[in-house]
N, C-alpha and C positions, 0 to 999 in steps of 0.2 A: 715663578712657575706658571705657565700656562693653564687656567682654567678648562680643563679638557671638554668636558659636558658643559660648557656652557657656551664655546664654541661650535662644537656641535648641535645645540640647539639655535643657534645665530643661522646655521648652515638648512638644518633639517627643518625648522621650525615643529617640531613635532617632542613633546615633554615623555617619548618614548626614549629619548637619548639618556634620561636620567634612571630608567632601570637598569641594575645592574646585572652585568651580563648578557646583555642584549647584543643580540647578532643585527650589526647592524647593514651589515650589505643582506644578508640570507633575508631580514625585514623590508628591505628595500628603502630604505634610511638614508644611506649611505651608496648612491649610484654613482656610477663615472663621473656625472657633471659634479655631485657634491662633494667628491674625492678630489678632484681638480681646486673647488672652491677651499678643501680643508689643505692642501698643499699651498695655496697662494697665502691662505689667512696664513697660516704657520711660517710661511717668508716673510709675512708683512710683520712677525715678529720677531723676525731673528734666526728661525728654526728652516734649514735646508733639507727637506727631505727629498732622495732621487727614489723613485717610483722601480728602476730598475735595482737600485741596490737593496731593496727593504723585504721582506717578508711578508708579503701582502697581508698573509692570516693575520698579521697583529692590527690589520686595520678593521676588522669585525666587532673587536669592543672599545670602547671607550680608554679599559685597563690597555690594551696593544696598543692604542694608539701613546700612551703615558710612556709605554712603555719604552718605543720608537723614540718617542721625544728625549727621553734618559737616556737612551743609546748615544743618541747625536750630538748630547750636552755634554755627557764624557767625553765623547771625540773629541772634542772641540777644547774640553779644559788638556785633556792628554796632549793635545797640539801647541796650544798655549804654554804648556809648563815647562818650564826648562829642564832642558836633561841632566840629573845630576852625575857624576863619574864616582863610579861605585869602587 
């Protein structure tokens, strides 16, 4: 699993990512360019996330962004798994 706040602290450089709950675009944390930087790391691991398909709000905490990332990992096992006939 992706260490969420610790990539976001690689991104932000700022040890405000490790409070919890922190709004992190309303802080300015989290801007366009570091939103782009946190889509590229999270391909560079595996993790697709489309900007157009997501919920923005879950990218404000740390917990959303976990969240997102659980969203997309289920996809992805649900796509993988074979259908069994019921």
């Amino acid at each position: 699993m992706t260490d969420v706040t610790k990539l976001l602290y690689e991104i932000c450089e700022d040890e405000a990512v490790f409070e919890p709950g922190v709004d992190l675009i309303e802080s300015g944390l989290l801007d366009s360019f570091a939103v782009i930087e946190l889509f590229s790391a999270l391909e560079d691991r595996g993790i697709v996330l489309y900007p157009t398909r997501i919920d923005r709000n879950k990218l404000r905490t740390a917990d959303g962004i976990r969240e997102l990332i659980s969203e997309y990992e289920n996809a992805q096992r649900d796509i993988s798994s074979p259908k069994q006939n019921e």
